[in-house]
C-alpha positions in Angstrom: 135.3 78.2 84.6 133.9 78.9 88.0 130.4 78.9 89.3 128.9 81.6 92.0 126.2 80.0 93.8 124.3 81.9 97.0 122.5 80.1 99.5 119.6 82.2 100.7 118.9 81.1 104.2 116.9 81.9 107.4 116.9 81.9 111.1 113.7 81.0 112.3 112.1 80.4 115.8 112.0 77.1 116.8 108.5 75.3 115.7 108.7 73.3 119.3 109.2 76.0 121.3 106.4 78.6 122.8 106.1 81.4 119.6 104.3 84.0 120.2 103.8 88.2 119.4 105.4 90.9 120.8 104.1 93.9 121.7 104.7 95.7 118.3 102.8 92.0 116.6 105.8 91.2 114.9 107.5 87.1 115.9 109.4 87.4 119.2 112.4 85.9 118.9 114.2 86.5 122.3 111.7 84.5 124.1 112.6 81.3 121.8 115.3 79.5 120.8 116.9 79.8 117.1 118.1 77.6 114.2 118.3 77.3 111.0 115.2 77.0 108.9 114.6 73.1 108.1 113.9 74.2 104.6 116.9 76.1 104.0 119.2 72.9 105.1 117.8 71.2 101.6 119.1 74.2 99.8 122.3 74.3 101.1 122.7 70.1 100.3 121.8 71.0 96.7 124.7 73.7 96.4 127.1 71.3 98.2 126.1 68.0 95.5 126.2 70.6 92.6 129.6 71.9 93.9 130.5 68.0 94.6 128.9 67.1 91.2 131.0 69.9 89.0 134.0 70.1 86.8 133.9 74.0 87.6 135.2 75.8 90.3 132.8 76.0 92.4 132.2 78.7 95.2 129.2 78.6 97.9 128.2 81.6 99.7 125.6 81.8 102.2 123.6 84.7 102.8 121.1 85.5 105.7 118.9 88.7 107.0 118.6 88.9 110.7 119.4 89.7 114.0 122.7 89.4 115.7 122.0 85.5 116.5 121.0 84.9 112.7 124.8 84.1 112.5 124.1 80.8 114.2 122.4 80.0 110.9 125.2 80.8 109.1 127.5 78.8 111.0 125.3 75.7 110.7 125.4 76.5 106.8 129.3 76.6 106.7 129.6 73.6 108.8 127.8 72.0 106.1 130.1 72.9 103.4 129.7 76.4 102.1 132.6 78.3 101.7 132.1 81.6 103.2 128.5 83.4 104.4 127.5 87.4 104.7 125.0 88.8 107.6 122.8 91.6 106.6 122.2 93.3 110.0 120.7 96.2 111.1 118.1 97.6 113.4 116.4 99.1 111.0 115.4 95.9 109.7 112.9 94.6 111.8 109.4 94.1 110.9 110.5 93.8 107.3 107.8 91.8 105.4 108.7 89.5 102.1 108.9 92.3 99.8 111.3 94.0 102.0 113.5 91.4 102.9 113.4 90.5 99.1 115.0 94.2 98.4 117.8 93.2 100.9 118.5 90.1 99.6 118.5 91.3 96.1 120.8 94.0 96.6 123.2 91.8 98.7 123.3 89.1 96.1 124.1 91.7 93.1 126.7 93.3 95.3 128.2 89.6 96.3 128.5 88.4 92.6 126.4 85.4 91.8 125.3 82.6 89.0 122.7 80.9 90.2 120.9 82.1 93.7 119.0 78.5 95.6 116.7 78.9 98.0 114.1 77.1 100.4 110.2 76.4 99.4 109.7 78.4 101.9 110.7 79.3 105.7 109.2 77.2 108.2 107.8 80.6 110.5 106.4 83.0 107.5 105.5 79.8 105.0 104.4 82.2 102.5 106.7 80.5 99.9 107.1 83.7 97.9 110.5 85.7 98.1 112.4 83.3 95.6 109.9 84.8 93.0 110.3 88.2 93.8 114.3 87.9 94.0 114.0 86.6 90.3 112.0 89.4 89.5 114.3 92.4 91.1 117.1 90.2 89.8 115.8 90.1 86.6 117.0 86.3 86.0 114.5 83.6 85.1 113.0 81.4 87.9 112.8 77.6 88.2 111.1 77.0 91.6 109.8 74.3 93.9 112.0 71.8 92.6 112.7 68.2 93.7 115.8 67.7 91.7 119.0 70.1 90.9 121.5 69.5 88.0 123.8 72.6 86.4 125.6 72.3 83.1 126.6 74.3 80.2 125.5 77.6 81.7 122.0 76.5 82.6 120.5 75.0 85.5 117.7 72.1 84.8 115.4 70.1 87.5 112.2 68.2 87.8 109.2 69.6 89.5 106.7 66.9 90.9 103.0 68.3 91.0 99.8 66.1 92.2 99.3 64.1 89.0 102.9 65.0 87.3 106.4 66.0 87.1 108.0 68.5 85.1 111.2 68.9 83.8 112.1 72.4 83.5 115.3 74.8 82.6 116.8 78.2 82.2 120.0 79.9 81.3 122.0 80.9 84.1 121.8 83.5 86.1 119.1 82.3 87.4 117.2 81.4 90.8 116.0 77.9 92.1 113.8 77.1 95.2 113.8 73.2 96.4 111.5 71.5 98.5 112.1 69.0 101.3 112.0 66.4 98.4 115.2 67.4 97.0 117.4 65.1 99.2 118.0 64.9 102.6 120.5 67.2 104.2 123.9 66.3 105.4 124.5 66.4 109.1 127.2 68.3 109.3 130.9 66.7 110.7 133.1 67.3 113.4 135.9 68.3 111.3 133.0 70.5 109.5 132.3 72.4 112.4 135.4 73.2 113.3 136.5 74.2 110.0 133.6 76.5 110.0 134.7 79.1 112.5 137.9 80.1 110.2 136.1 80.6 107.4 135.0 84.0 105.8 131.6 86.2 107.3 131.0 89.4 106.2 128.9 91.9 108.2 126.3 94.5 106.3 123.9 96.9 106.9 121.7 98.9 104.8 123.9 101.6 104.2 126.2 98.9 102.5 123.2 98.5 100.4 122.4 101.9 99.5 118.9 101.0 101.2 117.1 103.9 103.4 115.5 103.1 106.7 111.9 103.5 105.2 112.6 101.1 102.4 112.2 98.3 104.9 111.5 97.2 108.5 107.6 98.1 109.6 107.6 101.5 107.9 108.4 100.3 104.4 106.4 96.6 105.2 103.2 95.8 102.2 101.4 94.1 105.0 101.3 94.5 108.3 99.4 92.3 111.3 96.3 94.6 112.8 95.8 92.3 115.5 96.3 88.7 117.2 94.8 86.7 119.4 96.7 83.5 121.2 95.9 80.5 120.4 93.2 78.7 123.9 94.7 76.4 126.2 93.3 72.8 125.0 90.4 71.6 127.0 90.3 68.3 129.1 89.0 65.6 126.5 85.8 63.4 126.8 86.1 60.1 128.7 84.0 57.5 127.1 83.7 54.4 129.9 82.7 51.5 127.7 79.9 49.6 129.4 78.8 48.4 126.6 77.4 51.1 124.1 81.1 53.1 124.1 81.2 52.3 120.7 77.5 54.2 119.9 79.2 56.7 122.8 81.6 57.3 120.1 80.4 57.3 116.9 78.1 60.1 118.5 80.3 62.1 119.7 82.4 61.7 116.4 79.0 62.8 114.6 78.3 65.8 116.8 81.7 66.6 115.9 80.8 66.7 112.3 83.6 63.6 111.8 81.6 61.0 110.2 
């Protein structure tokens, strides 16, 4: 038997560099450097263990909705492991919200073949957490998200979701989609040999018209929510000196107090 699994990741901003807006209030990204999301690096380990773990043939694709340098994410993802990765690109793209990039990702799943779709919690610049939901729903497949551990056997895909005051073990018949949070195992770093097998293997370049997707479907035109406006975060102030001559302690416990600390 063989097992399809697609890796839904994301390149995202880097959270140490200087993010801001541009003009048009969506993320600039040409002002900041690019990886791939932390969060989508545990999703990619889980495919790779399942694939490890498997009596199946297993086959990993990675899958990604960006700009040109999006592939860079890709590449990180195949140096991991995966076998082969697509890039949905296109101009038309940008300013998509959730519910658009959902529709993209949907479509390019069904037209890649797939058993069991994995993604992040969440990406580490929108954090809303929400598009491994909505691919189950355009999908049509059952959901098993926020997940801590990963198994697949028999045709169904099982794991353990750990709330506040307990874990849960939950299942569904495959196809399916999982999401896994940064409790799932840490991520391989990938190897020298890794990386350099990377750059033969297999990416595939879409755009919407490979989709069957119109321009208005997605990007700021088709986006559900939209920013109205932004304002930058203030520099941070000089801090309060306390000299301690003797009352720094009362010093600070007022200060803490006026604060509304203590």
């Amino acid at each position: 038997m063989s097992l399809r699994i697609v890796v839904t990741v994301k390149y995202v901003p880097d959270a140490t560099g200087d993010r801001h807006f541009a003009d048009d209030l969506t993320v600039d990204r040409d002002d900041v450097d690019g990886l791939l999301s932390e969060l989508d690096e545990y999703a990619v380990e889980q495919a790779l263990q399942i694939s490890e773990n498997s009596d199946d043939d297993v086959e990993i694709t990675v899958l990604t909705v960006g700009p040109e340098d999006a592939k860079d994410a890709l590449r990180k993802a195949l140096s991991m492991g995966a076998d082969k990765a697509i890039h949905v690109e296109d101009d038309d793209l940008h300013g998509s919200d959730a519910i658009g990039t959902s529709l993209v990702l949907a479509r390019a799943i069904e037209k890649a073949g797939y058993d069991l779709v994995i993604s992040g919690m969440a990406s580490t610049d929108g954090v809303m957490g929400v598009v491994p939901a909505l691919l189950a729903e355009r999908l049509g497949v059952p959901q098993v998200t926020l997940l801590s551990e990963v198994a697949v056997a028999d045709g169904t895909v099982s794991g353990r979701r750990d709330g506040d005051a307990a874990s849960e073990q939950l299942q569904a018949s495959l196809p399916a989609v999982v999401s896994v949070t940064d409790q799932s195992g840490e991520a391989r770093y990938p190897s020298f040999k890794g990386i350099m097998a990377a750059k033969k293997k297999p990416v595939a370049s879409w755009d919407l018209s490979d989709l069957d997707l119109e321009a208005d479907e997605v990007g700021l035109e088709g986006a559900y929510t939209v920013v109205e406006d932004a304002t930058e975060r203030p520099a941070r102030s000089a801090g309060t000196i306390v000299k301690d001559e003797g009352e720094g302690g009362k010093q600070l416990a007022a200060f803490l107090a006026s604060q509304k600390f203590i």
